[in-house]
Backbone as JSON Lines, residues from 0, in Angstrom:
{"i":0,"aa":"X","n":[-48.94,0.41,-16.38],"ca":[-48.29,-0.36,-17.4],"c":[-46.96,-0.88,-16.86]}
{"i":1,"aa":"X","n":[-46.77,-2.17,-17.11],"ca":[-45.6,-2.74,-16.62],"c":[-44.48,-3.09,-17.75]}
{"i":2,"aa":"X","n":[-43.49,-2.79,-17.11],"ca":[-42.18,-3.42,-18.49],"c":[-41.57,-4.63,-18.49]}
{"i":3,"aa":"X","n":[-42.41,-5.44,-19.49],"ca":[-41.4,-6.54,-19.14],"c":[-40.17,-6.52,-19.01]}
{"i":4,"aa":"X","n":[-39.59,-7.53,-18.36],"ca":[-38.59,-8.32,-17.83],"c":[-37.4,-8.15,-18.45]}
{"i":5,"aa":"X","n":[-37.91,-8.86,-19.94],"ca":[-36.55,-8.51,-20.87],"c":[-36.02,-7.2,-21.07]}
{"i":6,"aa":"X","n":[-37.06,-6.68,-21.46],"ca":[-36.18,-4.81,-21.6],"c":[-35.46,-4.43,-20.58]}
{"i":7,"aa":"X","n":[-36.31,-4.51,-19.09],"ca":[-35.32,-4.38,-17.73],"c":[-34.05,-5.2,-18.23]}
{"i":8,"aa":"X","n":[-33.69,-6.5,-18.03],"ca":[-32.61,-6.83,-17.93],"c":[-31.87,-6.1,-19.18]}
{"i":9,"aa":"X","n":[-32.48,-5.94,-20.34],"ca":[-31.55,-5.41,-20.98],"c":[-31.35,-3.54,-21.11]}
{"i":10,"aa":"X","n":[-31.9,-3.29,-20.44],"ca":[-31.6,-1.69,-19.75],"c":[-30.3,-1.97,-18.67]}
{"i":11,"aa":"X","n":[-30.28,-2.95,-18.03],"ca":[-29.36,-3.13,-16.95],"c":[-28.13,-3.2,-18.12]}
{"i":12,"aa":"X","n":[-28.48,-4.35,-18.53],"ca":[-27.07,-4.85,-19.14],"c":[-26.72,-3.82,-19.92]}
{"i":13,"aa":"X","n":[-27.3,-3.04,-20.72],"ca":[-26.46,-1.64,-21.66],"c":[-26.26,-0.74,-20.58]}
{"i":14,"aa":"X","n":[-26.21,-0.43,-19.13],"ca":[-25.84,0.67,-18.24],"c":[-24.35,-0.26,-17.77]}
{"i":15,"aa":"X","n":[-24.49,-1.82,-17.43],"ca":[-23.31,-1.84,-16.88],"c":[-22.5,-2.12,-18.34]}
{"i":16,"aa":"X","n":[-22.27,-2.56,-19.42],"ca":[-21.9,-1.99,-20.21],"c":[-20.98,-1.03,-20.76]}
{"i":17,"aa":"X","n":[-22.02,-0.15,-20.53],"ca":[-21.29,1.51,-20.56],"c":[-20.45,1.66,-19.41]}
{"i":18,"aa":"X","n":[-20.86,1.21,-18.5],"ca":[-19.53,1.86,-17.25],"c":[-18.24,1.16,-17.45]}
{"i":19,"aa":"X","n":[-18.71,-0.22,-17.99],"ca":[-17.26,-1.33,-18.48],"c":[-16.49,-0.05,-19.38]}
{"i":20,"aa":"X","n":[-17.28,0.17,-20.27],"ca":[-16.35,0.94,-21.65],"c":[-16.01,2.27,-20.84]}
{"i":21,"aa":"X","n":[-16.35,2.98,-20.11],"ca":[-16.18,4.6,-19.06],"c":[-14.87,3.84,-18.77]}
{"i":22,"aa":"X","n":[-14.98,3.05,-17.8],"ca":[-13.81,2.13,-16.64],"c":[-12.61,2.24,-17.6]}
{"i":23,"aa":"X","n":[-12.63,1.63,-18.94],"ca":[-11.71,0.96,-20.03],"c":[-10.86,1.95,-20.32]}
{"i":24,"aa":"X","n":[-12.02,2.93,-20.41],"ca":[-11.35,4.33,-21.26],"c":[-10.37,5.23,-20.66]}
{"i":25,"aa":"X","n":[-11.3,4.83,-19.5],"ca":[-10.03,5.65,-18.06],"c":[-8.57,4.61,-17.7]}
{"i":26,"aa":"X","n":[-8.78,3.63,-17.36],"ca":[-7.15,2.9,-17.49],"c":[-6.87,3.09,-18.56]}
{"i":27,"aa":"X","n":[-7.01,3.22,-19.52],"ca":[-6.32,3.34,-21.2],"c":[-6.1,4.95,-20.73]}
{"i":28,"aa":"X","n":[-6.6,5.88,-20.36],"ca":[-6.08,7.06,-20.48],"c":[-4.57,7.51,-19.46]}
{"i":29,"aa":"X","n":[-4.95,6.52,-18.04],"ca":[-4.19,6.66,-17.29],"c":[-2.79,6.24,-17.49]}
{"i":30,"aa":"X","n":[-2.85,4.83,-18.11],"ca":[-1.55,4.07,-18.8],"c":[-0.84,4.81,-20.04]}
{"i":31,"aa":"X","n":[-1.99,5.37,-20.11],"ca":[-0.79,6.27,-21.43],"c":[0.18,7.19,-21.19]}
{"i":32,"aa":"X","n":[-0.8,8.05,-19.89],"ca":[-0.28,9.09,-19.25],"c":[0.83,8.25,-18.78]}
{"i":33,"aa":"X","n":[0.88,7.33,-17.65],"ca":[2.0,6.74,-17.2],"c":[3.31,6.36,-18.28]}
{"i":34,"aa":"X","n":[2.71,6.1,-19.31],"ca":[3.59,5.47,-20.74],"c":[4.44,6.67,-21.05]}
{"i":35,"aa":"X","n":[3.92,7.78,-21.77],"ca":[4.23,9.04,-21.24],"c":[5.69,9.27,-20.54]}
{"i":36,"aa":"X","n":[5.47,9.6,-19.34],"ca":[5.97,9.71,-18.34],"c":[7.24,8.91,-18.05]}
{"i":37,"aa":"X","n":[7.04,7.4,-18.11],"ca":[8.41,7.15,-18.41],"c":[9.32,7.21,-19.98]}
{"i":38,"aa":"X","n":[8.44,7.35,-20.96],"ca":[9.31,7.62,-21.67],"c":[10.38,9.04,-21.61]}
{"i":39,"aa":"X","n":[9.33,10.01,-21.13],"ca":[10.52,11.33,-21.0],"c":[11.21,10.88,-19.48]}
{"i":40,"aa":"X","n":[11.37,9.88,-18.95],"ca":[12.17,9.7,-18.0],"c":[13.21,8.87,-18.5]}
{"i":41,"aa":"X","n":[13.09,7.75,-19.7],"ca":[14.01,7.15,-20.3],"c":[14.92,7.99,-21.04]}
{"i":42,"aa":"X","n":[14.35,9.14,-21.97],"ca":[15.06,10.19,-22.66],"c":[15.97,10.98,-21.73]}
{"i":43,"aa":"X","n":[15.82,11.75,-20.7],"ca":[16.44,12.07,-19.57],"c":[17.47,11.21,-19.14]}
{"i":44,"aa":"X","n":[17.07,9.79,-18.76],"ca":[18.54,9.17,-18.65],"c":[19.47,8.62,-19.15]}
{"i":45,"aa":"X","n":[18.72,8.82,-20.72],"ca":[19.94,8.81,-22.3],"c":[20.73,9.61,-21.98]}
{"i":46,"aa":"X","n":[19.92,10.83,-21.91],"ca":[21.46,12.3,-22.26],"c":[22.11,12.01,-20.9]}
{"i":47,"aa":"X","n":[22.01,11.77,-19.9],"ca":[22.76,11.78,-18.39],"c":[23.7,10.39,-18.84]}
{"i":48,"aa":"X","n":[23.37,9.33,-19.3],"ca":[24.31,8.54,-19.75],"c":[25.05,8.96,-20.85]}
{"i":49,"aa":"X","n":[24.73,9.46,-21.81],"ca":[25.95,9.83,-22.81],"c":[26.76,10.85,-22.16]}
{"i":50,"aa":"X","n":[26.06,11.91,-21.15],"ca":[27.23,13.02,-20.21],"c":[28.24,12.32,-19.66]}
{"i":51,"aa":"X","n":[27.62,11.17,-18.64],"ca":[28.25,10.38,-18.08],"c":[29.33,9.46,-19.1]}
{"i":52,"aa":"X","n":[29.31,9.37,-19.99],"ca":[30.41,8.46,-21.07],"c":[31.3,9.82,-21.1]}
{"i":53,"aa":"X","n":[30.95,10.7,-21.53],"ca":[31.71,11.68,-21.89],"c":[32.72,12.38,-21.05]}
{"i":54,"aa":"X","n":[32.54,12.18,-19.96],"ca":[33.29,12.64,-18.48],"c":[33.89,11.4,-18.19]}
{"i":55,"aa":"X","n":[33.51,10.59,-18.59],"ca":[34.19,9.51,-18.1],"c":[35.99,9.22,-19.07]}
{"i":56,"aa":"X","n":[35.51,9.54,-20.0],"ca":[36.57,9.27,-21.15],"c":[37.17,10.62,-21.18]}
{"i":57,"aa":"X","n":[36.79,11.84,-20.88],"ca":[38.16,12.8,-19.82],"c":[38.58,12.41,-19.34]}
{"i":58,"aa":"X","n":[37.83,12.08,-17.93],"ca":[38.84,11.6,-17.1],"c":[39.59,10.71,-17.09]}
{"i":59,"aa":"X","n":[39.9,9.51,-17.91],"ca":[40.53,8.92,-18.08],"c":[41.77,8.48,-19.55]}
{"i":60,"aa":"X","n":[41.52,9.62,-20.08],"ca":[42.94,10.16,-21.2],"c":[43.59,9.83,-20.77]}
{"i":61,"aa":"X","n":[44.9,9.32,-21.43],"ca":[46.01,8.79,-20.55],"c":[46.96,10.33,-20.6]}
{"i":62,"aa":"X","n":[47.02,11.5,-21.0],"ca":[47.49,12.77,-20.69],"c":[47.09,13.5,-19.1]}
{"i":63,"aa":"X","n":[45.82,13.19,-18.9],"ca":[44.6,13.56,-17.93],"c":[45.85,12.65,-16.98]}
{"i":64,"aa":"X","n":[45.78,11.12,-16.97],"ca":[45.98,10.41,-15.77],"c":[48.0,10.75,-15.65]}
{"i":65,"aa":"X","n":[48.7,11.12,-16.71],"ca":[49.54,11.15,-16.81],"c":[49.96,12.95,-15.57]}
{"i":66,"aa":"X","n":[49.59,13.61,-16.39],"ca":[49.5,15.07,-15.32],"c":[49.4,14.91,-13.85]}
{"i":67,"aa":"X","n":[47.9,14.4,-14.02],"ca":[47.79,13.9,-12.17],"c":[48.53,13.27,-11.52]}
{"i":68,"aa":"X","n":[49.26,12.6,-12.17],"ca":[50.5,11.69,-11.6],"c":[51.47,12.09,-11.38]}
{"i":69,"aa":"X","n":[51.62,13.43,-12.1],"ca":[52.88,14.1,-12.29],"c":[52.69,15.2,-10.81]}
{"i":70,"aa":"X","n":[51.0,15.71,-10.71],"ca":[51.25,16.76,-9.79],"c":[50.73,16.54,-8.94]}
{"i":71,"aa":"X","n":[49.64,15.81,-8.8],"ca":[49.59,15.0,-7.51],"c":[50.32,14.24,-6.78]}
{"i":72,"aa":"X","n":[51.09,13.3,-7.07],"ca":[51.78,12.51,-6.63],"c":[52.95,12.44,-7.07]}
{"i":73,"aa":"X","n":[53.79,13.17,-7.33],"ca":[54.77,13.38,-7.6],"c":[56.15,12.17,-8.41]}
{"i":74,"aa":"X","n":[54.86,11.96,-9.31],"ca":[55.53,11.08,-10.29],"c":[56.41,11.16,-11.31]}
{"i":75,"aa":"X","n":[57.51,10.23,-11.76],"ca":[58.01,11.22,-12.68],"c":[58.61,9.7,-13.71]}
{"i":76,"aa":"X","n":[58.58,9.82,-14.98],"ca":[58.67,8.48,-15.87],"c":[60.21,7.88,-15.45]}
{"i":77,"aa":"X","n":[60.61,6.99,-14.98],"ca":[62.26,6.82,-14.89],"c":[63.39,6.77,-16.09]}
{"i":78,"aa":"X","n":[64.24,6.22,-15.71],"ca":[65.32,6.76,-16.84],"c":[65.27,5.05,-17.25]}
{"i":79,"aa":"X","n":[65.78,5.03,-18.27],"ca":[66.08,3.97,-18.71],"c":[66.89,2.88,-18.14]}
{"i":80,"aa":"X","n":[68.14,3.44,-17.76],"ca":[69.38,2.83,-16.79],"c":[68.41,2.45,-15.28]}
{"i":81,"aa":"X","n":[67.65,2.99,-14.97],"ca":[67.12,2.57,-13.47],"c":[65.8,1.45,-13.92]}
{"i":82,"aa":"X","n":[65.3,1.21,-15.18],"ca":[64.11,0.01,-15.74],"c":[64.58,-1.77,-15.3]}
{"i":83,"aa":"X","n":[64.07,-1.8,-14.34],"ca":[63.97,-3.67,-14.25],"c":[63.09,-4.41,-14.78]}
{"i":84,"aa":"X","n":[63.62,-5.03,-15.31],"ca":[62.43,-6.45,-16.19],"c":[62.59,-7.65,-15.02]}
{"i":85,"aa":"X","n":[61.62,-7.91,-14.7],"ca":[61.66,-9.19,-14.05],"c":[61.21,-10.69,-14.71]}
{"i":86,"aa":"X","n":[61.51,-11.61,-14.62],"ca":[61.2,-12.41,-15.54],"c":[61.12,-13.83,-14.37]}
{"i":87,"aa":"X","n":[59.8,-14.4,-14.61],"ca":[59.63,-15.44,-13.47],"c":[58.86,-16.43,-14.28]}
């Protein structure tokens, strides 16, 4: 007994088919995973940027830069009588 033609082709066509939708399912699974993945990598470099704001605006208090000036470099505010205005 022989099968026609049509059923063959359409046995073919529902196998490749199915591997289309297998194939689909797997990039859709993989991209998610990847999707995933950078999102907890975007969250991670939220909090490292708000740390980073936060250290940043220590270090730059004007008390913070005022001290360092004072003991690092041996700065000291002048007197009034020694203040020049220049005017050009």
């Amino acid at each position: 007994m022989q099968i026609p033609v049509g059923i063959t082709l359409l046995g073919v066509a529902v196998m490749i088919s199915a591997l289309a939708v297998v194939y689909s399912r797997h990039e859709s699974r993989k991209l998610f995973v990847e999707l995933q993945s950078l999102q907890e990598q975007r969250d991670e470099m939220n909090v490292d940027w708000g740390r980073l704001q936060l250290e940043q605006s220590t270090w730059t208090t004007h008390g913070r830069v005022a001290d360092t000036a004072r003991e690092r470099l041996n700065m000291v505010v002048p007197e009034t009588k020694s203040i020049r205005i220049l005017k050009y």
